[in-house]
Backbone as a chain_set.jsonl record, in Angstrom:
{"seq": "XXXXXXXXXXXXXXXXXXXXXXXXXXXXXXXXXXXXXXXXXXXXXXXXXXXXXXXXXXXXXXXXXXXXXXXXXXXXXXXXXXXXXXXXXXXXXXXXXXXXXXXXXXXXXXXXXXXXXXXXXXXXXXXXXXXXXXXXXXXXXXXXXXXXXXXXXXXXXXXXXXXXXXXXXXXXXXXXXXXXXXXXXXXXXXXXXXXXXXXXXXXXXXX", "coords": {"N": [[206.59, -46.971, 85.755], [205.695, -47.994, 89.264], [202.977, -47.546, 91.006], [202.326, -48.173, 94.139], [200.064, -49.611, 96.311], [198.149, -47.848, 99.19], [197.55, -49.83, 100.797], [199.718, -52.063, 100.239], [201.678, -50.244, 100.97], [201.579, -49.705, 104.004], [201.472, -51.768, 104.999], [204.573, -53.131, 104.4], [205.433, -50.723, 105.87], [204.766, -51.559, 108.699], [205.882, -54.084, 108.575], [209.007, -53.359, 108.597], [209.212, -52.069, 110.939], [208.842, -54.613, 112.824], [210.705, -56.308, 112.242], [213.687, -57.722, 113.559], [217.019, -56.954, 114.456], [219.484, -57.065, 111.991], [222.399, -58.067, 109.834], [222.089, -57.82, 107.168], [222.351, -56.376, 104.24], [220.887, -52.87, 101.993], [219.496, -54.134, 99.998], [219.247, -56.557, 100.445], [217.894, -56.409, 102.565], [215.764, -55.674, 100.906], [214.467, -57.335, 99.834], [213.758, -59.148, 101.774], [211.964, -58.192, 103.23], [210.415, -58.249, 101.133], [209.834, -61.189, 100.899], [208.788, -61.502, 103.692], [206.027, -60.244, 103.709], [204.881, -61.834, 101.788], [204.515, -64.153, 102.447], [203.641, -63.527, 105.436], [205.106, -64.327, 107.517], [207.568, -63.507, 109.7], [209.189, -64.97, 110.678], [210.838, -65.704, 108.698], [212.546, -64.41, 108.108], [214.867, -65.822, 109.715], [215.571, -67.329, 108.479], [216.598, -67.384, 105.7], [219.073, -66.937, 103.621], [222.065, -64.963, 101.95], [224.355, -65.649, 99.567], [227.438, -63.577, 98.784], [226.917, -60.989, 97.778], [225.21, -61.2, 95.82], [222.501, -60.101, 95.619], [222.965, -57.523, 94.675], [225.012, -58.527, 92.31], [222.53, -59.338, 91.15], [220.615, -57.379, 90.389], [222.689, -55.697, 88.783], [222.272, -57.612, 86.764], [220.097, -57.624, 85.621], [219.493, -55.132, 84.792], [220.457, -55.44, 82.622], [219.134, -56.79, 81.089], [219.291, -59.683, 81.062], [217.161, -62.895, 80.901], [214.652, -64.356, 82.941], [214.372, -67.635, 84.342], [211.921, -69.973, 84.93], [210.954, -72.443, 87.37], [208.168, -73.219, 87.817], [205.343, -72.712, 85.985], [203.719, -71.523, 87.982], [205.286, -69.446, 88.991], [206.31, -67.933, 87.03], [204.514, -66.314, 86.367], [203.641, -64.706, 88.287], [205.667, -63.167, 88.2], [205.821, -61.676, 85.51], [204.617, -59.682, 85.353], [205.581, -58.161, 87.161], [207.969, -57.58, 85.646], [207.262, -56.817, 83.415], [206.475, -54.081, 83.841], [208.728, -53.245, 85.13], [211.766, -53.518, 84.412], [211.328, -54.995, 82.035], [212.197, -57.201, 81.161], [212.523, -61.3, 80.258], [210.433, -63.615, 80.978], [210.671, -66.666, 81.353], [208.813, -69.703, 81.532], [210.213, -73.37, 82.651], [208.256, -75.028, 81.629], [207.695, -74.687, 78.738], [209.437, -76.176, 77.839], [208.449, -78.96, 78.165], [207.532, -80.58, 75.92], [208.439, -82.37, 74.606], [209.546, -86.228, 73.949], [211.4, -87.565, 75.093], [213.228, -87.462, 78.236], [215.271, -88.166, 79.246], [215.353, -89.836, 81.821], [214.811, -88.21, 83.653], [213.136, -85.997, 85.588], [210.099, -83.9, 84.131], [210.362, -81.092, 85.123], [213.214, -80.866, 85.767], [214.053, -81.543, 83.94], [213.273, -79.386, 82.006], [214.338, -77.543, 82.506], [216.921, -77.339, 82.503], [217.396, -77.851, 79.127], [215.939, -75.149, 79.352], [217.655, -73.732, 80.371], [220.332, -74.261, 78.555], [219.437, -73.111, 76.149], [218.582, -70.478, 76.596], [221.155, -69.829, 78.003], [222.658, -69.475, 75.635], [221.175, -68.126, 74.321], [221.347, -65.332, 75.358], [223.934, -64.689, 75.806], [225.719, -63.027, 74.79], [224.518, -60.852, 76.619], [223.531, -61.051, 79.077], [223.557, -63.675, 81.574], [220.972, -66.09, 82.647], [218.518, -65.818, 84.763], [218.148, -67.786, 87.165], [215.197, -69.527, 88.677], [213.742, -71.502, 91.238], [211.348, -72.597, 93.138], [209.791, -75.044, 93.361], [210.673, -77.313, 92.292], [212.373, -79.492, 93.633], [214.446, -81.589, 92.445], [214.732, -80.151, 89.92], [216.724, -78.312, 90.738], [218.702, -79.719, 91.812], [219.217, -81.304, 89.427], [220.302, -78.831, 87.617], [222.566, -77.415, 88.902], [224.204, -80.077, 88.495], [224.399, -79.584, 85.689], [225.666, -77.432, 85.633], [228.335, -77.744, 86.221], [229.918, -78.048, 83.511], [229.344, -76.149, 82.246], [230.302, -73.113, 80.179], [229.112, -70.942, 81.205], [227.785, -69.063, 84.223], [224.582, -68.795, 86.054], [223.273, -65.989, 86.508], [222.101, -65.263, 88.868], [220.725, -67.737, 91.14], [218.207, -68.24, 92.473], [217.262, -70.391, 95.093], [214.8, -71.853, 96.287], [213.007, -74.481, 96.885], [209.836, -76.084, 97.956], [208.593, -78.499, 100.125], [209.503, -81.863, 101.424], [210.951, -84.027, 100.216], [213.724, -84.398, 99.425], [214.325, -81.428, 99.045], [215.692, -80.685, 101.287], [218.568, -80.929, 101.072], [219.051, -80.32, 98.327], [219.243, -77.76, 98.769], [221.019, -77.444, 100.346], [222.978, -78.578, 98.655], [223.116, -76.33, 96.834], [224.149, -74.531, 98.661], [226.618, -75.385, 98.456], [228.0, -74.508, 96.585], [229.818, -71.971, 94.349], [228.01, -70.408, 93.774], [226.284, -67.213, 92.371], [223.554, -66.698, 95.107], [220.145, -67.143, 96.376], [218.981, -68.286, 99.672], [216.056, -69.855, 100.734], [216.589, -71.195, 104.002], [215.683, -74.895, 105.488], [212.544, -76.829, 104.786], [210.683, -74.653, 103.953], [209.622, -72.579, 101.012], [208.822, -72.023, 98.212], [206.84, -71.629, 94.92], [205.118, -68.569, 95.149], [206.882, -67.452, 96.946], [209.746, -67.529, 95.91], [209.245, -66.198, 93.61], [208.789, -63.544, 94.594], [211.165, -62.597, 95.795], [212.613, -62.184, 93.455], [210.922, -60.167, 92.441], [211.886, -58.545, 94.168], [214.029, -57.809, 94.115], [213.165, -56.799, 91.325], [212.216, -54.456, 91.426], [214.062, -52.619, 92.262], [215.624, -51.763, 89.734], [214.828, -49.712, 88.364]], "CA": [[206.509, -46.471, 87.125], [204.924, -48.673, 89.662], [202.092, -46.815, 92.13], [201.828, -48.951, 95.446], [198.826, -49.586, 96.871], [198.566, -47.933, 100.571], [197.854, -51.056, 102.0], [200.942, -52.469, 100.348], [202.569, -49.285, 101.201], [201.77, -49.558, 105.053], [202.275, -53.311, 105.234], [205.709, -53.133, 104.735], [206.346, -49.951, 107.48], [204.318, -52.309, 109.644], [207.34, -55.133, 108.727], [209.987, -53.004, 108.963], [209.348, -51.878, 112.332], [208.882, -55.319, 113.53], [212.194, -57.176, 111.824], [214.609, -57.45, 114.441], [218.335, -56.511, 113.835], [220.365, -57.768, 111.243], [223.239, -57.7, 109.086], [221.425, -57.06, 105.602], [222.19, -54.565, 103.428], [220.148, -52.539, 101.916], [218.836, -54.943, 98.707], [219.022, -58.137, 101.291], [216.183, -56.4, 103.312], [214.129, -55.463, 100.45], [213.953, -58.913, 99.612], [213.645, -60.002, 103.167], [210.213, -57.25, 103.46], [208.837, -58.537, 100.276], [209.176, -62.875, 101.6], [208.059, -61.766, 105.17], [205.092, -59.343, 103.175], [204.64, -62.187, 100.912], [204.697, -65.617, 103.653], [203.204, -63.15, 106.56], [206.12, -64.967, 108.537], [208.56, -63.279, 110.418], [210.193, -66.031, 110.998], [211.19, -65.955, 107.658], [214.528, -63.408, 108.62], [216.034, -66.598, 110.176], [216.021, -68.698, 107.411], [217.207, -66.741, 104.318], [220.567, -66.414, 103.131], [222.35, -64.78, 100.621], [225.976, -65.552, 98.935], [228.179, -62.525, 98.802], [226.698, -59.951, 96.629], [224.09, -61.876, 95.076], [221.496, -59.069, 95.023], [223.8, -56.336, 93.921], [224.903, -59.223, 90.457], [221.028, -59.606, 90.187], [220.082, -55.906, 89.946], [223.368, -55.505, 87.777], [223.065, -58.556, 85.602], [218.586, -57.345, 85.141], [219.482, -54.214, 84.006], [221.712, -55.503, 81.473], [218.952, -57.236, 80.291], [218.573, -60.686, 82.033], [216.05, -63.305, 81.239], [214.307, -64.919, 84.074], [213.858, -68.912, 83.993], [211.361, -70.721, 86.093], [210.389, -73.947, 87.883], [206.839, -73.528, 87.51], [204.233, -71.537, 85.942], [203.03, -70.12, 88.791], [206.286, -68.176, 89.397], [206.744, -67.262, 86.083], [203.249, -65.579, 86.484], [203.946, -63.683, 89.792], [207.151, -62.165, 88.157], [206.078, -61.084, 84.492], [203.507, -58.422, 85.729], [206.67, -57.02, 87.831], [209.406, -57.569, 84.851], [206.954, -55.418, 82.548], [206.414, -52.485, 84.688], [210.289, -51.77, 85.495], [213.041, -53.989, 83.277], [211.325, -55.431, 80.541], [212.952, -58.97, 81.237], [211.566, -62.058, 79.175], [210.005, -64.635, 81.811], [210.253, -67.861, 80.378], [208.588, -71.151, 82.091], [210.466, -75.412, 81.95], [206.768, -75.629, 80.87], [207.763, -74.486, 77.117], [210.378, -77.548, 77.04], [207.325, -80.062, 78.077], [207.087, -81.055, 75.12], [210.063, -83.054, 74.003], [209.182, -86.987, 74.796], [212.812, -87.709, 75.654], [213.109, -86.578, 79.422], [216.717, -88.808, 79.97], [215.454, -90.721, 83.059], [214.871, -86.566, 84.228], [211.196, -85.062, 85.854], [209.802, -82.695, 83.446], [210.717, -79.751, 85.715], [214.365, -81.067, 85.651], [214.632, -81.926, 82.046], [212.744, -78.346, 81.422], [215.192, -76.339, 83.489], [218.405, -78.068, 81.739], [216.715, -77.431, 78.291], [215.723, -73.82, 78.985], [219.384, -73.023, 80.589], [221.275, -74.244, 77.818], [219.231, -72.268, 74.993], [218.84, -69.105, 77.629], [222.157, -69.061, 78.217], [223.882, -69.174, 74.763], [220.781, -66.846, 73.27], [221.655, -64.164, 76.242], [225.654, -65.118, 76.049], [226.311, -61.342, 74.36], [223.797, -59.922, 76.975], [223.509, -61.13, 80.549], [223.651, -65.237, 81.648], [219.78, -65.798, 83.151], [218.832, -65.587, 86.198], [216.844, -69.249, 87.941], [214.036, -69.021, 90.176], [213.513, -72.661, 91.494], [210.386, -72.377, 93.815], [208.95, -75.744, 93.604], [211.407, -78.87, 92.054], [214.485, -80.119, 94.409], [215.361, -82.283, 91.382], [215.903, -79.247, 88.968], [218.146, -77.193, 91.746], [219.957, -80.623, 91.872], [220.296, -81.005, 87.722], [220.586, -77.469, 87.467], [223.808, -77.457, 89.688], [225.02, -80.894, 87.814], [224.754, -79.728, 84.259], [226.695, -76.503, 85.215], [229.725, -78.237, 86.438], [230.071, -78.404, 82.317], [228.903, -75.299, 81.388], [231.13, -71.921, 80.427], [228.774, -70.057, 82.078], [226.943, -69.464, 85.471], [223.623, -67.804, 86.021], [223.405, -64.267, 87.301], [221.761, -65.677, 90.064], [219.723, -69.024, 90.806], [216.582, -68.514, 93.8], [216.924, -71.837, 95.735], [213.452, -71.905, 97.321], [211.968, -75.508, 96.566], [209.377, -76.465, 99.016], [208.48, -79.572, 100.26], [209.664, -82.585, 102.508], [211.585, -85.125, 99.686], [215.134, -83.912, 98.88], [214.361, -80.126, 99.338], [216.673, -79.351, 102.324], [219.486, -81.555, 100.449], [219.214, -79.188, 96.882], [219.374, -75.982, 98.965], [222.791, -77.736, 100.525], [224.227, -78.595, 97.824], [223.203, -75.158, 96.332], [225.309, -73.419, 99.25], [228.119, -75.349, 98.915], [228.484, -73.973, 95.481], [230.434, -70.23, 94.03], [227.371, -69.243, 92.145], [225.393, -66.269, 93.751], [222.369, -67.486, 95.413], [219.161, -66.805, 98.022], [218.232, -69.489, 99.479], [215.404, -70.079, 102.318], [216.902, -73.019, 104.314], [214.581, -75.891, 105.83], [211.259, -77.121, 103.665], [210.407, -73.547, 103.428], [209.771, -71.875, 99.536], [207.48, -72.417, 97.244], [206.766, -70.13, 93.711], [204.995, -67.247, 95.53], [208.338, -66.851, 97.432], [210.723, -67.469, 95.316], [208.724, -64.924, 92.929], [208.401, -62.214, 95.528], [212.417, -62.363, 95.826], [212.903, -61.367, 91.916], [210.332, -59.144, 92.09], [212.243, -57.259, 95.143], [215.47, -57.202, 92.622], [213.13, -55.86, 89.699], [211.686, -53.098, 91.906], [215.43, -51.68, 92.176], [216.001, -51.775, 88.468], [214.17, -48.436, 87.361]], "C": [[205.495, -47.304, 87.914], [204.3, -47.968, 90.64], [202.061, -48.023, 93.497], [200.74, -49.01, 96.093], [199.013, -49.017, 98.117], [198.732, -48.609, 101.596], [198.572, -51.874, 102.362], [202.172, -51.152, 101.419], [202.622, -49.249, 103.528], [201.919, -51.203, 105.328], [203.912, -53.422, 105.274], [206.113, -51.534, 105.341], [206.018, -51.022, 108.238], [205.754, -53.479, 109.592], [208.401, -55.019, 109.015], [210.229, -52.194, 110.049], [208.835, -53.09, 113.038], [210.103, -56.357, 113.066], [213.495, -56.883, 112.987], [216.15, -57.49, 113.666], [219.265, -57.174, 113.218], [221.539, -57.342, 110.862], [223.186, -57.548, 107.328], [221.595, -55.993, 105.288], [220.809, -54.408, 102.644], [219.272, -53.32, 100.607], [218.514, -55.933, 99.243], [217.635, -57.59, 101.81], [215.228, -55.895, 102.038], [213.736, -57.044, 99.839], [213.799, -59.558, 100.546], [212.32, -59.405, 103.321], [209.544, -58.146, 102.482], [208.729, -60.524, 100.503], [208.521, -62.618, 102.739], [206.205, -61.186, 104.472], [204.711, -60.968, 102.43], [203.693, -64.196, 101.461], [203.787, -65.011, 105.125], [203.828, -63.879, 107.766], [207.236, -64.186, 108.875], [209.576, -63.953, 110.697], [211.141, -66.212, 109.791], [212.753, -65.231, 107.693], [215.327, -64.517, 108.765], [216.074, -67.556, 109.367], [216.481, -68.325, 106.053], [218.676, -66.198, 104.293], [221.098, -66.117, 101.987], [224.043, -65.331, 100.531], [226.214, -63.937, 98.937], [227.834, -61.559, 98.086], [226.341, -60.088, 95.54], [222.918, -61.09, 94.435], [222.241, -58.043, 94.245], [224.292, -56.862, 92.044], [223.897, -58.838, 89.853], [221.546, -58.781, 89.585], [220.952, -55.673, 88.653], [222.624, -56.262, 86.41], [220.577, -58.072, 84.69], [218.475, -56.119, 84.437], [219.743, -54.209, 82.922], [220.573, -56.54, 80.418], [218.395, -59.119, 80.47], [217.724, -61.32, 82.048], [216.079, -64.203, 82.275], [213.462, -66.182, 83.864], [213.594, -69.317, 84.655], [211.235, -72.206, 86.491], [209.009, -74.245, 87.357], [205.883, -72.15, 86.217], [203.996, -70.561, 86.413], [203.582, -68.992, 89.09], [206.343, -67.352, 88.674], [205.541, -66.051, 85.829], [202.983, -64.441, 87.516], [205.015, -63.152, 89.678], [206.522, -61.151, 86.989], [205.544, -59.725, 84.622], [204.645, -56.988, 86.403], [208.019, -56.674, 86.723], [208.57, -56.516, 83.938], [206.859, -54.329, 83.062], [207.482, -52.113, 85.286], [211.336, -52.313, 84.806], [212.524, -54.433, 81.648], [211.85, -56.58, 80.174], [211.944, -60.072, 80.28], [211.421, -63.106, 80.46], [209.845, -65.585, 81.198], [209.66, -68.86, 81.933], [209.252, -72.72, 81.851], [209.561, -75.367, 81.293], [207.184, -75.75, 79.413], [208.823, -75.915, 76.982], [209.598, -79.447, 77.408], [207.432, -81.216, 77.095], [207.754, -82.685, 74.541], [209.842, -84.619, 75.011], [210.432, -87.686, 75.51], [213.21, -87.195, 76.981], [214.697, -87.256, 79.848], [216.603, -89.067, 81.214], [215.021, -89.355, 83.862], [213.189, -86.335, 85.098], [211.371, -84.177, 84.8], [210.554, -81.317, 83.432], [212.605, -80.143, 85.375], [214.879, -80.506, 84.448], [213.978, -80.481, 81.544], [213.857, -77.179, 82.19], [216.696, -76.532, 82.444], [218.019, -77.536, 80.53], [216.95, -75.725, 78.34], [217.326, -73.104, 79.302], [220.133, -72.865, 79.422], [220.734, -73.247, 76.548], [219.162, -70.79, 75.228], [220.247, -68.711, 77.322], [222.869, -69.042, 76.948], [222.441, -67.93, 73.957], [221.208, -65.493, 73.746], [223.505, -64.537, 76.347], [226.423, -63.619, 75.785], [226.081, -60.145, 75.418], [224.381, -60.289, 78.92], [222.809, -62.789, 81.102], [221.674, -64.751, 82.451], [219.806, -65.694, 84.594], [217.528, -67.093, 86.205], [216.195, -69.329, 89.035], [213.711, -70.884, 90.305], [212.552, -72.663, 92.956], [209.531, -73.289, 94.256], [209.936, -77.124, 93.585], [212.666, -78.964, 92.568], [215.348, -80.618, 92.749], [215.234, -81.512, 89.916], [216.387, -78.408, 89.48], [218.592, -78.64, 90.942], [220.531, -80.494, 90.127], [220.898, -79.981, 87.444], [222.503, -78.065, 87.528], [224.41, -78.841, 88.705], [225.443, -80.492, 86.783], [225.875, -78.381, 84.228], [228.361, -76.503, 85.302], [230.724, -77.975, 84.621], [229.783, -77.391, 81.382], [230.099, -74.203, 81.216], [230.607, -71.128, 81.212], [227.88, -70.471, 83.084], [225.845, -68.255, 85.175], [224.029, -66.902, 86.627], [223.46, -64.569, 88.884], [220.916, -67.169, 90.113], [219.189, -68.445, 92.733], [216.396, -69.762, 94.115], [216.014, -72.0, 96.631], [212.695, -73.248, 97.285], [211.516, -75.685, 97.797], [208.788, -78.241, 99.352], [209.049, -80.326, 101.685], [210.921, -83.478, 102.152], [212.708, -84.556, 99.101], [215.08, -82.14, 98.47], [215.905, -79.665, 100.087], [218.173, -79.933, 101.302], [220.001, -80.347, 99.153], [219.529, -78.353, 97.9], [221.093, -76.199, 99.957], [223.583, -77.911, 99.429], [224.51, -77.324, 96.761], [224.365, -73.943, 97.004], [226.213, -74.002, 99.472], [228.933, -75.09, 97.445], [229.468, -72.741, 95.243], [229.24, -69.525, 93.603], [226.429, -68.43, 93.427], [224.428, -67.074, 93.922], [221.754, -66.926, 96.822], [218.767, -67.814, 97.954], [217.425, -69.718, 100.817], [215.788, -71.659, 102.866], [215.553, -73.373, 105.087], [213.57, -76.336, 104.653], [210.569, -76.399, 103.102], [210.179, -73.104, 101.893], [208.16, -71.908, 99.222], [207.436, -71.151, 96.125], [206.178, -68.783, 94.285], [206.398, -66.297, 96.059], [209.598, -66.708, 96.739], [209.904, -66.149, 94.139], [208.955, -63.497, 93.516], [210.136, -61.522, 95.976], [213.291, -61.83, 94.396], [212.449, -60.535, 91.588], [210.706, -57.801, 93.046], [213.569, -56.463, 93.988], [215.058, -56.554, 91.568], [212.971, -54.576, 89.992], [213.235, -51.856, 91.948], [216.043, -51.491, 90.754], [215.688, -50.435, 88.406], [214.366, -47.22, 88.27]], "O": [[204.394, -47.417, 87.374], [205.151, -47.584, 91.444], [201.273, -48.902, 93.147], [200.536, -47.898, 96.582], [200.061, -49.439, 98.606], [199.377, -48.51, 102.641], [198.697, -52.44, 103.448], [203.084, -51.326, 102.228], [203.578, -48.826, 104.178], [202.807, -51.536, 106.112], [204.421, -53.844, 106.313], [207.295, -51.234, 105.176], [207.015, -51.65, 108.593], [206.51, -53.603, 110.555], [209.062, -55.911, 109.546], [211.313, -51.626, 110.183], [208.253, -52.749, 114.068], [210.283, -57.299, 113.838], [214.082, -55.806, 113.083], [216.362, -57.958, 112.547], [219.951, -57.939, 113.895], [221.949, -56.3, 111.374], [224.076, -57.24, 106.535], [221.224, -54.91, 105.741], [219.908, -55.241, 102.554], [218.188, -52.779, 100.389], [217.514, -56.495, 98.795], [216.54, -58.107, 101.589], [214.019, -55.745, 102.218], [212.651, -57.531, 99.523], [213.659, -60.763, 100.333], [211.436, -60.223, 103.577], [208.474, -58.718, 102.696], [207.666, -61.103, 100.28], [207.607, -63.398, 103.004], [205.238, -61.842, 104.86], [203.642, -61.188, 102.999], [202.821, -64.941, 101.015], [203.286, -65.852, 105.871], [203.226, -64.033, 108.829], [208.081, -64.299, 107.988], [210.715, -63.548, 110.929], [212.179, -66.858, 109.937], [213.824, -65.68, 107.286], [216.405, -64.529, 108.171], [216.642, -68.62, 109.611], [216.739, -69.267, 105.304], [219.188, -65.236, 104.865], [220.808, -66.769, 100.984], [224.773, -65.332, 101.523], [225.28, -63.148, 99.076], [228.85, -61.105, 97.559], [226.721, -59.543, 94.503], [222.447, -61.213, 93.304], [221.937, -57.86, 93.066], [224.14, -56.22, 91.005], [223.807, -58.296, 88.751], [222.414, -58.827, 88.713], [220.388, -55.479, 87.577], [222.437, -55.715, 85.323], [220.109, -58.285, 83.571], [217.59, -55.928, 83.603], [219.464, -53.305, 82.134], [220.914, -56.978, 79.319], [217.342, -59.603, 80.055], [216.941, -61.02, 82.949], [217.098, -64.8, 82.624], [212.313, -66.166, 83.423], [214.436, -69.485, 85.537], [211.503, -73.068, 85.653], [208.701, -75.21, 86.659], [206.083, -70.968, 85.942], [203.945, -69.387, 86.047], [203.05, -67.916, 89.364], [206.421, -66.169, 89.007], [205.747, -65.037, 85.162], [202.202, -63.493, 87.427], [205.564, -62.632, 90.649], [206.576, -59.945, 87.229], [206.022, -58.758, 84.03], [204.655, -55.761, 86.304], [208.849, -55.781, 86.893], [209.096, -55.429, 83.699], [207.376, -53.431, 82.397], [207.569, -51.048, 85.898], [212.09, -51.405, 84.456], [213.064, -54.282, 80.553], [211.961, -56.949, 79.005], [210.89, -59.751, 79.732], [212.507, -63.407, 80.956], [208.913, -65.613, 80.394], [210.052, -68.685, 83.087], [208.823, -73.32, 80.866], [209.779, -75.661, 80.117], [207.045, -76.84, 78.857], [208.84, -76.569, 75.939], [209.986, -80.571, 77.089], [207.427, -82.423, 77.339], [207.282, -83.772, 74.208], [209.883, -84.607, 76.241], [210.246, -88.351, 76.529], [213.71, -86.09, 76.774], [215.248, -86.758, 80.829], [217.513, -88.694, 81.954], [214.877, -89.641, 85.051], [212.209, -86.905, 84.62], [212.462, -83.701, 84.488], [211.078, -80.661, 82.532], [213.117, -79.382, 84.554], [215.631, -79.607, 84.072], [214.222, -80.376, 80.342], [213.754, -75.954, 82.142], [217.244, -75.641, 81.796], [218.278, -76.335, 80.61], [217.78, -75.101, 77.678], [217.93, -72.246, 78.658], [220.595, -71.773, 79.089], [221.605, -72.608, 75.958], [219.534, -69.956, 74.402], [220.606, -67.726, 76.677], [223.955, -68.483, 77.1], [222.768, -67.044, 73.167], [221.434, -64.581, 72.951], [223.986, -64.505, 77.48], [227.408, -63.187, 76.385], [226.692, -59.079, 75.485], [225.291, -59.85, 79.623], [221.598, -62.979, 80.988], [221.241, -63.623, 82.686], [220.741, -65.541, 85.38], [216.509, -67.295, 85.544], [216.617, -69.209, 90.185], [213.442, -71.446, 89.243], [213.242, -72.749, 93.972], [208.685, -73.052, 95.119], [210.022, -77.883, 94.552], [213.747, -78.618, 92.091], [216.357, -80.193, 92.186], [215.559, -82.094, 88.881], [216.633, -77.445, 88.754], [218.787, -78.692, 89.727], [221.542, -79.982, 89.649], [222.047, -80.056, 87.011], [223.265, -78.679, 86.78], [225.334, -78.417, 88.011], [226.619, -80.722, 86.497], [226.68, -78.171, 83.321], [229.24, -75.79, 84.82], [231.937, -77.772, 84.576], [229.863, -77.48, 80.157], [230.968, -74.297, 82.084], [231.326, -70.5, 81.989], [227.301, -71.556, 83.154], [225.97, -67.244, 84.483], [225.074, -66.912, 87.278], [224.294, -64.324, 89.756], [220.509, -67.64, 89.05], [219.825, -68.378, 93.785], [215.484, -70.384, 93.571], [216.337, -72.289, 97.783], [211.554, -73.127, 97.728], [212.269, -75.567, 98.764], [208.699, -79.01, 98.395], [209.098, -79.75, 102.772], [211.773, -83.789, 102.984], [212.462, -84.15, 97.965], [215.833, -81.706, 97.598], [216.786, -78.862, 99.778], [218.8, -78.991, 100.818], [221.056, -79.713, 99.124], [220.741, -78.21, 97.74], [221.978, -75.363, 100.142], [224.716, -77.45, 99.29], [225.522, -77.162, 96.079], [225.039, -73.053, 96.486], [226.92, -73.673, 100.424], [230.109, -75.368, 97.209], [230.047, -72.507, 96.304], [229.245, -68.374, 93.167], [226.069, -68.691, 94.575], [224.241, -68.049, 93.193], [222.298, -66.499, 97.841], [218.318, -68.427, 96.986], [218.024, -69.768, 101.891], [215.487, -72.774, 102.44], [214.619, -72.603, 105.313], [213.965, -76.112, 103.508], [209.882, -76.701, 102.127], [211.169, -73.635, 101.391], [207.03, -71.851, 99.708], [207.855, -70.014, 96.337], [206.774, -67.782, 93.888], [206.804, -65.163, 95.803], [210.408, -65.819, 97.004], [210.467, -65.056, 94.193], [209.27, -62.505, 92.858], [210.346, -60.369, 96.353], [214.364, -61.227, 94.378], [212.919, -59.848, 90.681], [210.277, -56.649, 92.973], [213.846, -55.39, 93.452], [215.796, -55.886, 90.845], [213.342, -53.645, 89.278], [213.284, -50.65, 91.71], [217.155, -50.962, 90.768], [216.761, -49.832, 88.393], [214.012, -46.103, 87.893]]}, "num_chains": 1, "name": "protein.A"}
C-alpha cells in the first residue's frame, strides 16, 4: 500500500486543475500528472504521445508479472522503490551486460539493451514479454527497434524518452512509425527521471 505524501498529494490537484483539455484517458493522464509532477513543465501535455492502448497492455502485461529493462541506472533506481511497493516486478539495468568485451561495433547502452532483451524475453516468454524504459540512449531505441524486426516477440511496452540533441528526435521517429505500443515525449525532451516517472504511473494502477 503506498501512503502519499500531502505535498505529493496536493501537487498533483494543483496539476490537474491547471492541464488544459485533452483527449487522454484515464491511465494517459496519470502518466501525463506524474511527467508534468515530475519535469514541473506543463508544457509537457504537448509533447507526449501514446500508441493505441499502450497504458491499458502495460498495466495488463505488469500484473502478469512483467520485468522492467532499463537504459540507465538511474531509471532503474527511480522505478524499483515503486515496483516493490505495488507489483513486485524485477528491474533489471544494460549495466549488468557491461561486462562482455565484445560490444559488435554497438555503445554499451545499445549492446546492453539487445543482451538484456533477448535473455528477458525468452526467461519471461511463459509470463509476460518486458517492458523498455529508454530514458537516456537514442542508439539503444534505434538497436532495440532493429533487433526486433527478428524477434518472435515484442515488448509489452518500450518508453521512448531519450534526451539529448544527437539522433534523439530520429529514435523517437522511427519508434512511432513502428506497431509496438509506445509513450513517447517528442522533441529532445526525456531523460531517466521521466521516463521512470511514466512506469511508475503504470505501477501505481497495478494494486
Amino acid at each position: 500500500m503506498i501512503k502519499d505524501h500531502p505535498i505529493f498529494l496536493e501537487s498533483i490537484r494543483f496539476i490537474r486543475s491547471n492541464l488544459i483539455d485533452n483527449n487522454f484517458n484515464y491511465l494517459e493522464n496519470k502518466v501525463l500528472e506524474r511527467l508534468v509532477h515530475t519535469s514541473g513543465d506543463f508544457h509537457i501535455q504537448t509533447l507526449l504521445e501514446f500508441s493505441e492502448g499502450a497504458c491499458e497492455k502495460a498495466v495488463k502485461s505488469l500484473k502478469k508479472g512483467a520485468p522492467i529493462l532499463t537504459d540507465t541506472d538511474m531509471a532503474a533506481a527511480a522505478i524499483k522503490s515503486m515496483a516493490k511497493n505495488t507489483n513486485g516486478n524485477a528491474v533489471v539495468s544494460a549495466k549488468k551486460w557491461f561486462d562482455d568485451k565484445n560490444l559488435s561495433g554497438l555503445t554499451k547502452t545499445a549492446y546492453g539493451i539487445e543482451k538484456g532483451w533477448i535473455e528477458l524475453s525468452s526467461k519471461y516468454s511463459g509470463i509476460q514479454s518486458p517492458i523498455i524504459v529508454i530514458g537516456s540512449s537514442p542508439t539503444a531505441l534505434v538497436n532495440l527497434l532493429e533487433i526486433l524486426k527478428n524477434s518472435k516477440q515484442i515488448p509489452s511496452l518500450i518508453i521512448g524518452m531519450p534526451v539529448g540533441f544527437i539522433g534523439v528526435r530520429q529514435s523517437k521517429k522511427k519508434l512511432l512509425n513502428t506497431n509496438y505500443p509506445n509513450i513517447i515525449i517528442h522533441s529532445t525532451r526525456g531523460g531517466a527521471a521521466m521516463a521512470a516517472a511514466a512506469v511508475n504511473a503504470l505501477l501505481r494502477e497495478t494494486f
